[in-house]
N, C-alpha and C positions, 0 to 999 in steps of 0.2 A: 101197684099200678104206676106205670112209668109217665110222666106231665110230657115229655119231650121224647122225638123220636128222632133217628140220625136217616135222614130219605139217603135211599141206596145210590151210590154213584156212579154215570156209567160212562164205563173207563174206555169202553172202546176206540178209538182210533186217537186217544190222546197216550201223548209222546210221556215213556215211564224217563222219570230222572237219574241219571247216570249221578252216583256219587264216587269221588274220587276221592281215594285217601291222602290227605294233607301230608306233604312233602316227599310223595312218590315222583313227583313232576317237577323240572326246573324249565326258566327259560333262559333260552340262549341269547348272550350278550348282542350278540355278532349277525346269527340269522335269522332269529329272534321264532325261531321255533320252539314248541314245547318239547322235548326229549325225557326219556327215563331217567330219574337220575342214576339207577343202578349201573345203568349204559355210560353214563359219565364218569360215575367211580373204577370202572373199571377199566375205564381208559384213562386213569390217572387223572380225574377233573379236566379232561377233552369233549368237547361237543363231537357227539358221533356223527351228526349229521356236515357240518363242514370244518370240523380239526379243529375250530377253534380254543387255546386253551384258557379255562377261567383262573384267575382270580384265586391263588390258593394261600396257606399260613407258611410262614418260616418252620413250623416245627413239622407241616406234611413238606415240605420242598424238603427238609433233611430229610426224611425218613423214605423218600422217591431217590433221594443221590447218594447214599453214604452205604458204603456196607454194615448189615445188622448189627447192631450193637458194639458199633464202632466210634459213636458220636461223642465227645470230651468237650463240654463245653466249659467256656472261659469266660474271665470276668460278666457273668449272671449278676452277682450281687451292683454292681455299677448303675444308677437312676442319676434321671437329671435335676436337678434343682429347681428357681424360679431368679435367679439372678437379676434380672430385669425388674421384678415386680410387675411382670405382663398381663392386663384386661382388656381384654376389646366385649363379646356380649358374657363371657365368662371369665374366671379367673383362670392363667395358663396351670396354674397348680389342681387344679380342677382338672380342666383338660386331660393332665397327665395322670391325676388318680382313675379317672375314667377309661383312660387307655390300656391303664395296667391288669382293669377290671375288666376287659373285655379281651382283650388277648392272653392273659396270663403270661406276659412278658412284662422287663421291669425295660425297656424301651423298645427302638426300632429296629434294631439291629441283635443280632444272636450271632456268637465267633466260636470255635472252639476248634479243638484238632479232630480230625475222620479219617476213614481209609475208602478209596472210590477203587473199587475193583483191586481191591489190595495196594493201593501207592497211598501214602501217605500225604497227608494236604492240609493245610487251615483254610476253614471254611468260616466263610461270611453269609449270614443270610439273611435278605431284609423282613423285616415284617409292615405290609402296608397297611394293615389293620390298624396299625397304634402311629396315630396322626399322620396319617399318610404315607406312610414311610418316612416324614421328612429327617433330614438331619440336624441335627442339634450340636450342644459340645460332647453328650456321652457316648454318640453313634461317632462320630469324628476319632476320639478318645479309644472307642473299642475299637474300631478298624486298624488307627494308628498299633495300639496295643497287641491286636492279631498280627501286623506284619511284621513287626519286630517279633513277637513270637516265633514266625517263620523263618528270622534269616539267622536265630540263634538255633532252633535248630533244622537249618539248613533246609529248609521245606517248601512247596508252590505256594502260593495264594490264590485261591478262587473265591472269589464275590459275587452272590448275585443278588443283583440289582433290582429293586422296586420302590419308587418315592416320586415324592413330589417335586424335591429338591430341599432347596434349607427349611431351616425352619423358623418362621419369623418373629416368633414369639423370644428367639432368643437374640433378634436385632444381628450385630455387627459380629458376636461371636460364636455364630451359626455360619457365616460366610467365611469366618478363618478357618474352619474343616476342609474347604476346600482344598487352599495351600497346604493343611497340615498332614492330609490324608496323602496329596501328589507327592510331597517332599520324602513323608515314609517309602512310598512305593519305587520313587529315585534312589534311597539307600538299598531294597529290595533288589534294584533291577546292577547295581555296582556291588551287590556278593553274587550277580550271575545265575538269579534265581527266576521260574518263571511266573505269571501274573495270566490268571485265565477269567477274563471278566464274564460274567452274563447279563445278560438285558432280558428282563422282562418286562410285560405291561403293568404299568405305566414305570416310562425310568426317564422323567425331567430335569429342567430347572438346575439345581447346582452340582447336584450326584454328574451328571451326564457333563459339567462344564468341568468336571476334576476327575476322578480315579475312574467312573465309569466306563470312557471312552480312552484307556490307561494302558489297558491290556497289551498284552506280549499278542494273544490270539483274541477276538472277539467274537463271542457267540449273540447270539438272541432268538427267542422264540419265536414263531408265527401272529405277524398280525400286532406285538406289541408298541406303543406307542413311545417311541423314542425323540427325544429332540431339548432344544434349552428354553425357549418359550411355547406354548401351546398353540397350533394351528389357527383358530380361531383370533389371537393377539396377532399375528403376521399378518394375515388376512387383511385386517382393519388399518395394520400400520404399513404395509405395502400399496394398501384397496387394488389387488388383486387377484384374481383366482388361483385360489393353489393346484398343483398335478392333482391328479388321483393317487390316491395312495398316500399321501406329502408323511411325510414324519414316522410311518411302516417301517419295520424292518424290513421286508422286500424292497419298499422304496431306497431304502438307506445301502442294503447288499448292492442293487443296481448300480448305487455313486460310490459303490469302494469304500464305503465307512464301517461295512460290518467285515469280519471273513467268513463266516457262515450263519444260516437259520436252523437250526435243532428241532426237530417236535420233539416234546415233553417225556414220550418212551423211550427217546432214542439220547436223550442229553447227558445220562449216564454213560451210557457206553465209550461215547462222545469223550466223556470228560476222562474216561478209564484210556484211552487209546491216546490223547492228547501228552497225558501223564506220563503213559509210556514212551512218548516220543520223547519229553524232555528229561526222561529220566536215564534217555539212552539204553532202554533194554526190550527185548522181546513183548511183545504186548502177552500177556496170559489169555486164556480162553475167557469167554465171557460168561 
């Protein structure tokens, strides 16, 4: 004989709960809708509802621009040290094992040789995941390293771009990347070679004060935020209202600082056809 009975429930005009399986849904940065993610994968990490593109790794951007199993990458083994003996709420050596742990890269930066629609190129590609992108002395280092790769054997340079800018845990010799990355890209540009920058979101701070804003041709994405301080610090130190748009690459194409915007399907082709113009031959089919 049962002590406790369960009184029957009535269920009528109450609302059954919709359960949603955890990580079928993302939200959108930009128009802050929920969309499928399979809708976003398959626009190449594009919000289907207004193009906006997220946020993706260096090792999916190779694998979106290079031809299959064309990808040769270079100096991988290269990490940064702690030079400085840098703490502010953690140790920077900390920091950097954390990062390694989380991207499975040994810094920000990934270089190696690829082919984009069959043209041959060194490719650069940031990773924002591992401290923001920022630049260091081994991001500095491998970039330098890549374009000398290129002009030995005679090849473009594509970069693209995502960071915060330097990086300040390495002080004074995070800001010499600057100079050291422009000066490479000056020997680049006197063996007559081209330089095809990208801008993605977020590409600040010191990337954007040097080699980013470098380029022979400048591309960038839709919607990413370009600029050397962040809108928000201008705001305060002008105290006035910025345009709409301020720091956009649409804003920036407007004033003549970009020469084109790419969506993310189209940035290959882009880069296949560009390649071909400086390579001075027939563009291939795509």
């Amino acid at each position: 004989m049962a002590w406790f009975r369960r009184k029957p429930e009535d269920t009528e005009g109450t609302p059954k709960k919709v359960v949603i399986a955890e990580g079928l849904w993302i939200k959108c940065d930009s128009c802050k809708e929920i969309v499928y993610r399979a809708e976003v994968e398959r626009a190449g990490r594009v919000c289907p509802k207004c193009r906006y593109p997220f946020r993706i790794s260096s090792r999916e951007r190779i694998g979106l621009l290079v031809d299959s199993g064309s990808f040769e990458e270079h100096q991988a083994a290269l990490s940064s040290t702690d030079p400085l003996g840098f703490k502010d709420t953690k140790r920077y050596r900390d920091r950097l094992r954390a990062a390694k742990q989380k991207t499975s890269t040994e810094e920000a930066v990934v270089t190696g040789l690829a082919r984009i629609g069959g043209y041959p190129a060194v490719l650069c590609v940031f990773e924002f995941g591992f401290l923001g992108g920022s630049m260091g002395s081994v991001v500095g280092e491998k970039l330098a390293r890549g374009i000398e790769l290129a002009i030995d054997k005679h090849l473009p340079v594509i970069i693209v771009a995502a960071s915060g800018g330097a990086r300040m845990q390495e002080g004074i010799l995070s800001l010499m990347q600057m100079a050291k990355t422009s000066a490479a890209l000056e020997r680049l540009g006197r063996a007559k070679l081209p330089y095809l920058s990208v801008l993605t979101d977020p590409t600040t701070g010191g990337v954007t004060a040097s080699f980013a804003m470098l380029g022979d041709v400048i591309l960038a994405e839709p919607r990413a935020l370009i600029g050397f301080a962040g809108p928000r610090v201008i705001a305060e130190t002008i105290r006035q209202p910025l345009p709409e748009g301020f720091q956009r690459s649409e804003f920036l194409l407007d004033h003549g600082q970009l020469d084109m915007i790419v969506e993310r399907r189209e940035l290959k082709d882009t880069l296949r056809r560009l390649l071909a113009f400086f390579a001075d031959q027939p563009t291939p089919p795509a």
